[in-house]
TORKOL-4160 file (C-alpha; in steps of 0.2 Angstrom, whole numbers, padded with zeros to 4 digits, m for minus):
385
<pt num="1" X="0006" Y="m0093" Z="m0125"/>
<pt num="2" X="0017" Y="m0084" Z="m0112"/>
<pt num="3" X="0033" Y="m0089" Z="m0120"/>
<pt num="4" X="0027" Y="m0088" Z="m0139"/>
<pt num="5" X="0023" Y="m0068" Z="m0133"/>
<pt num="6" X="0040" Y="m0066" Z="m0127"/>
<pt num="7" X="0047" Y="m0075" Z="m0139"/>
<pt num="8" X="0038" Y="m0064" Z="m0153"/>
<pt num="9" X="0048" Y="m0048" Z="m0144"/>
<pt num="10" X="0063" Y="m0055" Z="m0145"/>
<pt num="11" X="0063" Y="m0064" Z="m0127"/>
<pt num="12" X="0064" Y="m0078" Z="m0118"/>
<pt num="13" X="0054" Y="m0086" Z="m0103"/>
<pt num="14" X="0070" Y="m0081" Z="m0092"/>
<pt num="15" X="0073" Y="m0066" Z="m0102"/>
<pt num="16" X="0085" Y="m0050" Z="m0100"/>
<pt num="17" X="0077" Y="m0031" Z="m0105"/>
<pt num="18" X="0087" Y="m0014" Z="m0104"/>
<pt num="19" X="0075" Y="0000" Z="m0096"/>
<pt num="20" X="0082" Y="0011" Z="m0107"/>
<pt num="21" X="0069" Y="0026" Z="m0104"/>
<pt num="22" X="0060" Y="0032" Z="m0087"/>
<pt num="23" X="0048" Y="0045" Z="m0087"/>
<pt num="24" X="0044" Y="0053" Z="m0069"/>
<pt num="25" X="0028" Y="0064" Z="m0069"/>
<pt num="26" X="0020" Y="0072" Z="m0055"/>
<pt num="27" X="0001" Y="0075" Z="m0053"/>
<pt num="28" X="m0009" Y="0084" Z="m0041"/>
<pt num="29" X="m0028" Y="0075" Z="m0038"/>
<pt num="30" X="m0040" Y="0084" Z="m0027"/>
<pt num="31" X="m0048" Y="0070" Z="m0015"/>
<pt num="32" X="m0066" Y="0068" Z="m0014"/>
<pt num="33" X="m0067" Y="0074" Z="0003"/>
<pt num="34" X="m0053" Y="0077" Z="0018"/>
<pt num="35" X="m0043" Y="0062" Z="0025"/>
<pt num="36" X="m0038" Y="0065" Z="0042"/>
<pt num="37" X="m0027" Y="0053" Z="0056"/>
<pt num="38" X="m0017" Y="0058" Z="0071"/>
<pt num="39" X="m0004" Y="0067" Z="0061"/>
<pt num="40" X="m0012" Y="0078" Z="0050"/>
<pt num="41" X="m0028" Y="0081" Z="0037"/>
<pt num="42" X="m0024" Y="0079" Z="0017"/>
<pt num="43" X="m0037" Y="0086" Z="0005"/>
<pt num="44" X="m0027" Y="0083" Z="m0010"/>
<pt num="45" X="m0012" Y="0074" Z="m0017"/>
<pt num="46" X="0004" Y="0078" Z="m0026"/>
<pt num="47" X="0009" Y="0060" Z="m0033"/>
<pt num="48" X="0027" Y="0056" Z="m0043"/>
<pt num="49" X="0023" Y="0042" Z="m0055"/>
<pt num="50" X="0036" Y="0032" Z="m0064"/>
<pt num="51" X="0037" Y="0025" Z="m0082"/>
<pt num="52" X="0050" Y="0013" Z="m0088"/>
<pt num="53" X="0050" Y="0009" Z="m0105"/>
<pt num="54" X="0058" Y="m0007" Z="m0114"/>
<pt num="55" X="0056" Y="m0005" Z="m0132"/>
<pt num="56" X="0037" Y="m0002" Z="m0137"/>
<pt num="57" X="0032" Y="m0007" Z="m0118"/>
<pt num="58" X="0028" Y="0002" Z="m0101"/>
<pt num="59" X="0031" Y="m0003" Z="m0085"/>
<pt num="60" X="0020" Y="0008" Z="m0072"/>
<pt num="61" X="0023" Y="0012" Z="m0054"/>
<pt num="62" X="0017" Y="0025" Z="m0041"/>
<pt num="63" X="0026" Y="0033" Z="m0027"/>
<pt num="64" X="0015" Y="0031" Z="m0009"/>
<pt num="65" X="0026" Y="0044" Z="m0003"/>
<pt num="66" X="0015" Y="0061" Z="0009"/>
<pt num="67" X="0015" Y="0077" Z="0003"/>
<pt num="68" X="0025" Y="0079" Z="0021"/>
<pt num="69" X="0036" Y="0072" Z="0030"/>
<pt num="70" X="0023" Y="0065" Z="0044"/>
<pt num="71" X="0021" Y="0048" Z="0040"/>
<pt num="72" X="0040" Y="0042" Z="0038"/>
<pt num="73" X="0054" Y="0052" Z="0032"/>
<pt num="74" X="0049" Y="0054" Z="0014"/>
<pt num="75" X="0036" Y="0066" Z="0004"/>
<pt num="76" X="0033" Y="0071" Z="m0014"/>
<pt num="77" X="0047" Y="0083" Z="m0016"/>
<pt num="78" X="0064" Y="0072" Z="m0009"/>
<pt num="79" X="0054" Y="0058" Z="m0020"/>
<pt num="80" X="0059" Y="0066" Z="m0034"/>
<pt num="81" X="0075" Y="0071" Z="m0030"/>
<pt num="82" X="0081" Y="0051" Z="m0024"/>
<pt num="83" X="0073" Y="0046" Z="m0043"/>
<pt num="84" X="0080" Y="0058" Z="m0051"/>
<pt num="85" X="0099" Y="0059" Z="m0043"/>
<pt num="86" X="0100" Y="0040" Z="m0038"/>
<pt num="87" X="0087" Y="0027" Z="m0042"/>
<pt num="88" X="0085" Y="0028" Z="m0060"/>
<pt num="89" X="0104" Y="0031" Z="m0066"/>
<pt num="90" X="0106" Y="0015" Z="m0056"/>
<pt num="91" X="0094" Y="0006" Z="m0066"/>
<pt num="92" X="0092" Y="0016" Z="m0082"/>
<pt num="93" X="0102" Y="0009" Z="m0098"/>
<pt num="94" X="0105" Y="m0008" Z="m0088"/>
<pt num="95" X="0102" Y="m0026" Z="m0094"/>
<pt num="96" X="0090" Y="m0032" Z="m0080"/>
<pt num="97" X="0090" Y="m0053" Z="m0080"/>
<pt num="98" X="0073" Y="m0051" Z="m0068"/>
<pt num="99" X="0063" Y="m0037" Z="m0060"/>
<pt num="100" X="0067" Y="m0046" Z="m0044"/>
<pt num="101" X="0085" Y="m0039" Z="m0044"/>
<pt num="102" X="0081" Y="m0021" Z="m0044"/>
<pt num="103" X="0079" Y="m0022" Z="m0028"/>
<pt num="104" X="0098" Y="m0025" Z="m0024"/>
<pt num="105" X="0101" Y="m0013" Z="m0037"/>
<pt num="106" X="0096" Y="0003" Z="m0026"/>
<pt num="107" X="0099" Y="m0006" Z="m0011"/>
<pt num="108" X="0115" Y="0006" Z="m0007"/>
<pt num="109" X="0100" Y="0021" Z="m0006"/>
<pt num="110" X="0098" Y="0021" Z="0011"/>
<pt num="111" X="0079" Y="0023" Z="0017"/>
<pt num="112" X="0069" Y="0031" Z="0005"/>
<pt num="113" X="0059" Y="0014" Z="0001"/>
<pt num="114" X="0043" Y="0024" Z="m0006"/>
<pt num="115" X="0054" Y="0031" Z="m0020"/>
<pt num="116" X="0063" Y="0014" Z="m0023"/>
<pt num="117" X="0047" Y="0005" Z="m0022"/>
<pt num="118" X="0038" Y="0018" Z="m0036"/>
<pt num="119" X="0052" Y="0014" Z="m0047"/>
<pt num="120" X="0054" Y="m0005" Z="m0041"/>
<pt num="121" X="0037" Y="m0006" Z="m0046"/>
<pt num="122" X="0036" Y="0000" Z="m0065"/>
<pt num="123" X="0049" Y="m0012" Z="m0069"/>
<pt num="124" X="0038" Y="m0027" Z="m0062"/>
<pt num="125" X="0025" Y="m0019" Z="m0072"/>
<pt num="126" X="0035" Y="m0017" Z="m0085"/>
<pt num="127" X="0043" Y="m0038" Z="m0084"/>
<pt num="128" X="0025" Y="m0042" Z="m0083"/>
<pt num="129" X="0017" Y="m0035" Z="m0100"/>
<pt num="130" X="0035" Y="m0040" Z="m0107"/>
<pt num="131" X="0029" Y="m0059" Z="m0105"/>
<pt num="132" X="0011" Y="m0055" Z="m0107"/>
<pt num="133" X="0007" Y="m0059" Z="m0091"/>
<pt num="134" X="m0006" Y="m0053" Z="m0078"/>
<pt num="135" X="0007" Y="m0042" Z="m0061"/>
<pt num="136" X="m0004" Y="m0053" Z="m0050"/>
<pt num="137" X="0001" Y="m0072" Z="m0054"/>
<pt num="138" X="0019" Y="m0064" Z="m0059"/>
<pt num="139" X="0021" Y="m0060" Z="m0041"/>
<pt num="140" X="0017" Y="m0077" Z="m0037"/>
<pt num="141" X="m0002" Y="m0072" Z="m0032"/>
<pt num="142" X="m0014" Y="m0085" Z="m0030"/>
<pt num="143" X="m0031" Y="m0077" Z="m0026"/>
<pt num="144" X="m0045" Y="m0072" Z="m0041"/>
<pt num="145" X="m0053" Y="m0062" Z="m0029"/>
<pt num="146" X="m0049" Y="m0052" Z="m0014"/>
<pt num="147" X="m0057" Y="m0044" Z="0001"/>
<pt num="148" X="m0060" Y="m0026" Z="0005"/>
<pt num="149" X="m0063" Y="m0015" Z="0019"/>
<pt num="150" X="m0059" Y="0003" Z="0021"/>
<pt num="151" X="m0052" Y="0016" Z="0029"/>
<pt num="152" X="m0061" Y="0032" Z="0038"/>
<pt num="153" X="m0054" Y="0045" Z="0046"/>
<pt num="154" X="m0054" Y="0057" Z="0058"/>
<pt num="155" X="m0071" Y="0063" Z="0056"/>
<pt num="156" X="m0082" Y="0082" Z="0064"/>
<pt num="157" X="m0092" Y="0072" Z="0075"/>
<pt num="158" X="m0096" Y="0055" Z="0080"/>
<pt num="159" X="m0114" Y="0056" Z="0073"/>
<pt num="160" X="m0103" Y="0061" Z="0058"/>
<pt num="161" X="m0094" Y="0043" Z="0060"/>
<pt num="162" X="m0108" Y="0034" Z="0062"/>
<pt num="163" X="m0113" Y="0039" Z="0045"/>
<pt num="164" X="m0099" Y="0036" Z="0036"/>
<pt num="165" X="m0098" Y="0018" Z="0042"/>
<pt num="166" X="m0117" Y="0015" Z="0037"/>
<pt num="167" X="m0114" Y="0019" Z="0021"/>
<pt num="168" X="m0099" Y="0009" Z="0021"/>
<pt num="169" X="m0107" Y="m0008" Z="0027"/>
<pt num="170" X="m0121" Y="m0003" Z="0015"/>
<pt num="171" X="m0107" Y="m0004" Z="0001"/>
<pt num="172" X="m0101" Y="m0020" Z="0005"/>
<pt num="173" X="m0086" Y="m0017" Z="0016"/>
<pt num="174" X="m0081" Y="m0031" Z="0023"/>
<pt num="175" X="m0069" Y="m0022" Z="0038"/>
<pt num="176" X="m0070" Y="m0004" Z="0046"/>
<pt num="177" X="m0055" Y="0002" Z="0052"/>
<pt num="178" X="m0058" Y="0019" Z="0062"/>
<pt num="179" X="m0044" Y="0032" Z="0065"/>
<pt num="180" X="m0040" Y="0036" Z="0083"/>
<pt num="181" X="m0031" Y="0048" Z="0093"/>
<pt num="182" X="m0030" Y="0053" Z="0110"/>
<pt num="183" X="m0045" Y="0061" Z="0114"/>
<pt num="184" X="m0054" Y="0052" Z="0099"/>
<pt num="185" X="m0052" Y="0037" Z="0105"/>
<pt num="186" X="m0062" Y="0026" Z="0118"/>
<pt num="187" X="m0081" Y="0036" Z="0118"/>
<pt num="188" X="m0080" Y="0035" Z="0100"/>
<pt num="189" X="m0077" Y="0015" Z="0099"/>
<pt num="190" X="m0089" Y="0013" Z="0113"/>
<pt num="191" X="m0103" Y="0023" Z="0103"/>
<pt num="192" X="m0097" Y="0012" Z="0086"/>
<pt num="193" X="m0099" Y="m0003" Z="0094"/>
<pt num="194" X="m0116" Y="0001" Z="0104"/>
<pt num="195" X="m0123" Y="0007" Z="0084"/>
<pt num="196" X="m0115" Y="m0010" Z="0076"/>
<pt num="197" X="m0111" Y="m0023" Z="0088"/>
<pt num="198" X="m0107" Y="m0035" Z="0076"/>
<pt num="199" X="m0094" Y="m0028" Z="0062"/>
<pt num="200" X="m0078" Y="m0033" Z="0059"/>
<pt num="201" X="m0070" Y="m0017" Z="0069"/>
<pt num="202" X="m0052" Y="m0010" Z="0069"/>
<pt num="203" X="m0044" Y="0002" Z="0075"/>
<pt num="204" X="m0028" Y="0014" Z="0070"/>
<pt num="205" X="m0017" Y="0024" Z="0079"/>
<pt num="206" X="m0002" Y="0030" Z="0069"/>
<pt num="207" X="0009" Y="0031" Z="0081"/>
<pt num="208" X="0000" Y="0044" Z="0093"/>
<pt num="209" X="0002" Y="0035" Z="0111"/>
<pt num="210" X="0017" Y="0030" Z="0121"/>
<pt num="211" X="0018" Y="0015" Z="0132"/>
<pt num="212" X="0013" Y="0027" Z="0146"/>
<pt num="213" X="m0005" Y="0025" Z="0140"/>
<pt num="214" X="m0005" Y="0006" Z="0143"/>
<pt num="215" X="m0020" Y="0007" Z="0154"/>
<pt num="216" X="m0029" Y="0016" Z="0144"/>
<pt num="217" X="m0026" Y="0008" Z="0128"/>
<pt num="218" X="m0031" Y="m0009" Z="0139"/>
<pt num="219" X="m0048" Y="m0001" Z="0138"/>
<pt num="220" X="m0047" Y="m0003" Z="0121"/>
<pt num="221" X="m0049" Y="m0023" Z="0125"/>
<pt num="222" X="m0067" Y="m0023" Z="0128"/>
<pt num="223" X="m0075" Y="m0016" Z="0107"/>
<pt num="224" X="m0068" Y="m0033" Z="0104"/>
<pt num="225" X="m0058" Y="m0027" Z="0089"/>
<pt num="226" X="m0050" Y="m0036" Z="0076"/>
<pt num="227" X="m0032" Y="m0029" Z="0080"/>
<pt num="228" X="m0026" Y="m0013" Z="0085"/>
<pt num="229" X="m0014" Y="m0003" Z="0072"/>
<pt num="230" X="0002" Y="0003" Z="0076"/>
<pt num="231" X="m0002" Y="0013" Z="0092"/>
<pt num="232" X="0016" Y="0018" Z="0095"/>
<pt num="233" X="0030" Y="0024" Z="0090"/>
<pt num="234" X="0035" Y="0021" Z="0070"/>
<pt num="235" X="0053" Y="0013" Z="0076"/>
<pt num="236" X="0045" Y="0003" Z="0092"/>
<pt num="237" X="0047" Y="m0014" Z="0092"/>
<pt num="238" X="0052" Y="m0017" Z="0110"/>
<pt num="239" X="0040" Y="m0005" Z="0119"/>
<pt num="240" X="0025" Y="m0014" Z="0107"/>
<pt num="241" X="0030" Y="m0032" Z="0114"/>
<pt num="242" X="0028" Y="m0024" Z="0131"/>
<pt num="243" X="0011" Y="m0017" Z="0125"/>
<pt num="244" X="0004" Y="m0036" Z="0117"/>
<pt num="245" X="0009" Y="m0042" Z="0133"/>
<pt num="246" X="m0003" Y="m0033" Z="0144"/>
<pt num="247" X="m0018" Y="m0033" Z="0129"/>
<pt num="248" X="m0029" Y="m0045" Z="0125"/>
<pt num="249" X="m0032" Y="m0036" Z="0107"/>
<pt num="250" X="m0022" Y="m0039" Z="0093"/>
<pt num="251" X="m0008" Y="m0025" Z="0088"/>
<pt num="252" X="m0003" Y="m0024" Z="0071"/>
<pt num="253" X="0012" Y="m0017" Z="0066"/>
<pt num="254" X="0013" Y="m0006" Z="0051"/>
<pt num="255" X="0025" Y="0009" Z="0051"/>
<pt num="256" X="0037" Y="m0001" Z="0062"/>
<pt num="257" X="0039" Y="m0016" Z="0048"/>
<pt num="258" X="0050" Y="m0008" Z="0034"/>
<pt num="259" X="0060" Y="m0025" Z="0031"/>
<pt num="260" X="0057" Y="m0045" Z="0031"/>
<pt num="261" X="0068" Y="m0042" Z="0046"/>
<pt num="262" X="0060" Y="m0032" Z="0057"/>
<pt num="263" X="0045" Y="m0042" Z="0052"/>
<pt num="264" X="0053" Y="m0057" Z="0059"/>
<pt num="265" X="0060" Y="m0047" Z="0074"/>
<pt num="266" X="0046" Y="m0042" Z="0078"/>
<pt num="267" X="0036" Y="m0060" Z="0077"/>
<pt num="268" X="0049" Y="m0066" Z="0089"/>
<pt num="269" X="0048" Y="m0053" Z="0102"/>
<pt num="270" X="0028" Y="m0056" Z="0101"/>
<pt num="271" X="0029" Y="m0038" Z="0096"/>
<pt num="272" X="0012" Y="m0041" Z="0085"/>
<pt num="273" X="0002" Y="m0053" Z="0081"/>
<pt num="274" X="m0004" Y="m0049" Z="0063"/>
<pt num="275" X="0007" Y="m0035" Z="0050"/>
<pt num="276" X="0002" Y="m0023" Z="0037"/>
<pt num="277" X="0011" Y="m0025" Z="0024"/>
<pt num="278" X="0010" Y="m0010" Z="0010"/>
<pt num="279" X="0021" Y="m0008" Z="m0005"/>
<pt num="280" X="0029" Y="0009" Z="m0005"/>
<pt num="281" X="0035" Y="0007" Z="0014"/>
<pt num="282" X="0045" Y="m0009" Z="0013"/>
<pt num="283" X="0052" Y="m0004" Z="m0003"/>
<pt num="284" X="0042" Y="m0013" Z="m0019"/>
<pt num="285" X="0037" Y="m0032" Z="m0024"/>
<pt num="286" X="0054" Y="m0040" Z="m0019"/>
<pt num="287" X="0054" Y="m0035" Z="m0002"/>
<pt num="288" X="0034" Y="m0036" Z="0003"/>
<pt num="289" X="0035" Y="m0054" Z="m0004"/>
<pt num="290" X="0050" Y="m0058" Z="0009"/>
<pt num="291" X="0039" Y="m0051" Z="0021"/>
<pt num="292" X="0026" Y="m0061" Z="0017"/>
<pt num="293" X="0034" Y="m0077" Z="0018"/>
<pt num="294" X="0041" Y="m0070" Z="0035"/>
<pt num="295" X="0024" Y="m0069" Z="0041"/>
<pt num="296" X="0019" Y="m0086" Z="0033"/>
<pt num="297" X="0032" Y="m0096" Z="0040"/>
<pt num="298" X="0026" Y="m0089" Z="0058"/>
<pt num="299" X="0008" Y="m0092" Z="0054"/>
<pt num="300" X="0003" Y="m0074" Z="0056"/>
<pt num="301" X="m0010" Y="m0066" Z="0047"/>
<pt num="302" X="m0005" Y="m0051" Z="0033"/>
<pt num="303" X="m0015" Y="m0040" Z="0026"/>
<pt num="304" X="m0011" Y="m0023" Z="0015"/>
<pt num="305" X="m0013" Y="m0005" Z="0020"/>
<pt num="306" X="m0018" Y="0008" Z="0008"/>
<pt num="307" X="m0008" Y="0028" Z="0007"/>
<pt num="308" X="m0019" Y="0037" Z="m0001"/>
<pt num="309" X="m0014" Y="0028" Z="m0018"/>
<pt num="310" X="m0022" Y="0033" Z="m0037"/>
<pt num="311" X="m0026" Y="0021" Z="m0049"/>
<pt num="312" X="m0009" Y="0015" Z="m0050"/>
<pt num="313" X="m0005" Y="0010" Z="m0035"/>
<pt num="314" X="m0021" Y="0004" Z="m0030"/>
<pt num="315" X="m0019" Y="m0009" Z="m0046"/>
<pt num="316" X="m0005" Y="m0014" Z="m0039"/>
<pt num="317" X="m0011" Y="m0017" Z="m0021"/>
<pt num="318" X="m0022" Y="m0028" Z="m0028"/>
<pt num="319" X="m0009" Y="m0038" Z="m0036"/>
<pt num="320" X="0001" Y="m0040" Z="m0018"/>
<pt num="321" X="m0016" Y="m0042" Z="m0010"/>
<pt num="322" X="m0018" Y="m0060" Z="m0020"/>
<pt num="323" X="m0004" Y="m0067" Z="m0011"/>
<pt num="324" X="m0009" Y="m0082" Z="0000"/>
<pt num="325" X="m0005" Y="m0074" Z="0017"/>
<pt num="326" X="m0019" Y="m0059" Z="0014"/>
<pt num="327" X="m0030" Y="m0068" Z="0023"/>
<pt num="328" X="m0037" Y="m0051" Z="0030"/>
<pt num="329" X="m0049" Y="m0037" Z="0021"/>
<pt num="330" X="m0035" Y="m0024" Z="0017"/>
<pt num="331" X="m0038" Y="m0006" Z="0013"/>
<pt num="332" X="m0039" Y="m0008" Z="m0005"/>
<pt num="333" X="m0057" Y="0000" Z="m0008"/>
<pt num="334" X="m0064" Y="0007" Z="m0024"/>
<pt num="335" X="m0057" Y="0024" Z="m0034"/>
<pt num="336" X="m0073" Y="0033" Z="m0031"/>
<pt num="337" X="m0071" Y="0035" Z="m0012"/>
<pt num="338" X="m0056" Y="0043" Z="m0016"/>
<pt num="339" X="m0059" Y="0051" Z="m0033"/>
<pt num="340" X="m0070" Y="0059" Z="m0043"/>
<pt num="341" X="m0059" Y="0055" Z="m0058"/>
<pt num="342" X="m0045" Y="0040" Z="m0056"/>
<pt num="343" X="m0029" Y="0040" Z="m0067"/>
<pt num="344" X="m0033" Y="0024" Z="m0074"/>
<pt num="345" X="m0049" Y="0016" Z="m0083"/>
<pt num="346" X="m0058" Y="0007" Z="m0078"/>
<pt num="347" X="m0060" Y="0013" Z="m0060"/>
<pt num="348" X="m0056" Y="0001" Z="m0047"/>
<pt num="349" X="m0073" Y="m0003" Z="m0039"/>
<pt num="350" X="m0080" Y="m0018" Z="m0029"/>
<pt num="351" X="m0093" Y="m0031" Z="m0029"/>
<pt num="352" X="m0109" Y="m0030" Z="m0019"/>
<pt num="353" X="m0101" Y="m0041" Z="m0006"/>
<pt num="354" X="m0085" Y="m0030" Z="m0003"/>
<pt num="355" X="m0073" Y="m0040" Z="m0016"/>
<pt num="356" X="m0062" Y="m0034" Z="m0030"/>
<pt num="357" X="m0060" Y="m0048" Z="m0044"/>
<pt num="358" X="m0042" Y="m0048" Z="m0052"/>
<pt num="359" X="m0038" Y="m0044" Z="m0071"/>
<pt num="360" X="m0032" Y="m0056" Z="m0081"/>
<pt num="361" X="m0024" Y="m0041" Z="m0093"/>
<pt num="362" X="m0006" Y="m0041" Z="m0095"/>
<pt num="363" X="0003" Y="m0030" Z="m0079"/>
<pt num="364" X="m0006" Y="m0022" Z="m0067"/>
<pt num="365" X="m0019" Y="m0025" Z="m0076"/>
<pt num="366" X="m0028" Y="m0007" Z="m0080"/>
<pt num="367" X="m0028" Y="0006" Z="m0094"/>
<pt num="368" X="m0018" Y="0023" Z="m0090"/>
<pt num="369" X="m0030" Y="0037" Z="m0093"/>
<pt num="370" X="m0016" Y="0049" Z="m0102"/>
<pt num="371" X="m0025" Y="0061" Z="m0109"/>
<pt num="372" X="m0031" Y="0064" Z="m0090"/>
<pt num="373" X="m0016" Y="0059" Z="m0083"/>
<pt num="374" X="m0006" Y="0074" Z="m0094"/>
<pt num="375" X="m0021" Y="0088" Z="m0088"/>
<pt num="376" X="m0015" Y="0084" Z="m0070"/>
<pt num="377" X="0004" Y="0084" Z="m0071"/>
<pt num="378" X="0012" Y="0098" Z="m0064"/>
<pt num="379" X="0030" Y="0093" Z="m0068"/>
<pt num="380" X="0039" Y="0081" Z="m0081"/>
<pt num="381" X="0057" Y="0073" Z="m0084"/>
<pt num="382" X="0061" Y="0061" Z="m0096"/>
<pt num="383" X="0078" Y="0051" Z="m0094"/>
<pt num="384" X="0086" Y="0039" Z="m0108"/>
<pt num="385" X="0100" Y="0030" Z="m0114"/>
């Protein structure tokens, strides 16, 4: 069926496509409520999506990029400015043999992997529905269903937190994963763990210690937590190993891993024990899957983190989440914790016991809500060739 479909466009099972149009829109979506971690609160977000177009068919993709510069070095506006100036005339107008060599195509970009990703992305997207074929078993997925947990931050009070998870267990979430910071950090994770002693806990720092909180992030060791996320700095890999070597809780690395490289560097060192692997920050498909068979090959857990994404990019986090090494519930939760109204139709939601079930419609596997998605965009650029 897959070839005949391809075959019917002109193609063939190993075909070659020309992108020969991109379209970059930016939307602004307000969040249902604040979303607040150690480096800063978001209340809405200003998101550059991608379009590449092949002949009657769209590839989709969704930059993960801040509206700052807090997380890593990129935001919304130098997003644009990378697609614009250097991605896409590096792809645009070019036979492709596989969306597996854009990668190499925008690899003399240094940095800037949430812009590459975005665009990386869309032309997976785009290979995908050019064979007819679902994003998730074109990546090389192998799960139907995958597990969820989800993502609360900083919040007013604990009373507040406490709350919040409730509801979130009450939902089906199969993992909490807390924000922390110094000062919101061990009282809070004692108080969670005396209210629900038996939850499948975690806990993420993004970045806000240094190794001269070793002894108190020991403390941490006795919530029994299912790994502690990223607690320092986004390019420590040494000082990490150090911090594993004098915790019993698992760290997780997540802004440290921008390649398969540091992935396996960091295996090596004992640097971590499990790695969060999220599209936009290692760059798109190509490189995530080379993280993945990094981790796989050392036998350590993956599991995939969540920036805040839209319909889009949450789509496509559940593709990567099929993989066989996402073992461990990701932060890929349902639209309407996020939304009030998601970019793509249906909404993304879960089952009652914390699972989303993967589509079997061709790419990423979701309508685009344009009519919705036009009343949002704040800016547009069409480029073909």
């Amino acid at each position: 069926m897959v070839r005949a479909a391809a075959a019917a466009r002109g193609f063939e099972d190993r075909m070659s496509f020309r992108v020969e149009l991109v379209r970059l829109r930016q939307i602004r979506l307000p969040l249902v409520q604040p979303f607040e971690t150690s480096f800063g609160r978001t209340s809405e977000r200003r998101i550059v999506l991608v379009e590449a177009v092949a002949g009657d068919v769209s590839g989709w993709g969704e930059v993960t990029a801040g509206e700052h510069p807090f997380y890593n070095e990129e935001w919304t506006e130098s997003a644009w400015l990378i697609l614009r100036d250097y991605a896409v005339p590096r792809v645009l107008g070019r036979e492709i043999a596989a969306a597996a060599d854009v990668s190499p195509l925008l690899k003399q970009i240094r940095g800037h992997r949430m812009a590459r990703g975005g665009l990386e992305a869309a032309i997976w997207d785009l290979e995908a529905r050019l064979f007819e074929r679902p994003l998730w078993r074109h990546i090389g997925g192998v799960n139907r269903e995958i597990q969820c947990g989800v993502s609360i931050g900083i919040q007013p009070t604990v009373a507040d937190l406490l709350r919040k998870i409730e509801a979130e267990l009450a939902a089906g979430y199969q993992r909490i994963k807390v924000k922390i910071r110094p000062g919101w950090d061990i009282q809070v994770l004692a108080e969670v763990r005396r209210e629900f002693p038996g939850i499948r806990l975690m806990a993420d720092a993004n970045c806000a210690y240094t190794l001269a909180d070793t002894e108190h992030l020991r403390r941490l060791d006795e919530f029994n937590l299912m790994m502690l996320e990223q607690p320092l700095g986004h390019d420590e890999i040494i000082d990490h190993a150090e911090l594993q070597s004098k915790m019993l809780t698992p760290i997780c690395l997540d802004e440290a891993i921008r390649t398969a490289h540091h992935a396996d560097q960091a295996i090596r060192m004992r640097a971590c024990k499990i790695i969060n692997i999220k599209l936009g920050r290692v760059g798109g498909f190509a490189e995530a899957r080379r993280v993945h068979a990094v981790a796989a090959k050392a036998g350590a857990p993956v599991w995939c983190g969540g920036m805040l994404e839209a319909g889009i990019g949450r789509a496509h986090n559940v593709a990567l989440s099929t993989l066989a090494g996402f073992i461990l519930p990701g932060d890929v939760s349902a639209s309407k914790r996020y939304w009030k109204r998601d970019i793509t139709r249906p909404p993304i939601d879960i089952t009652p016991k914390g699972t989303i079930a993967v589509s079997d419609e061709p790419g990423f596997g979701y309508e685009i809500d344009a009519d919705f998605v036009r009343s949002i965009t704040e800016r547009e650029e069409i480029f073909a060739r």
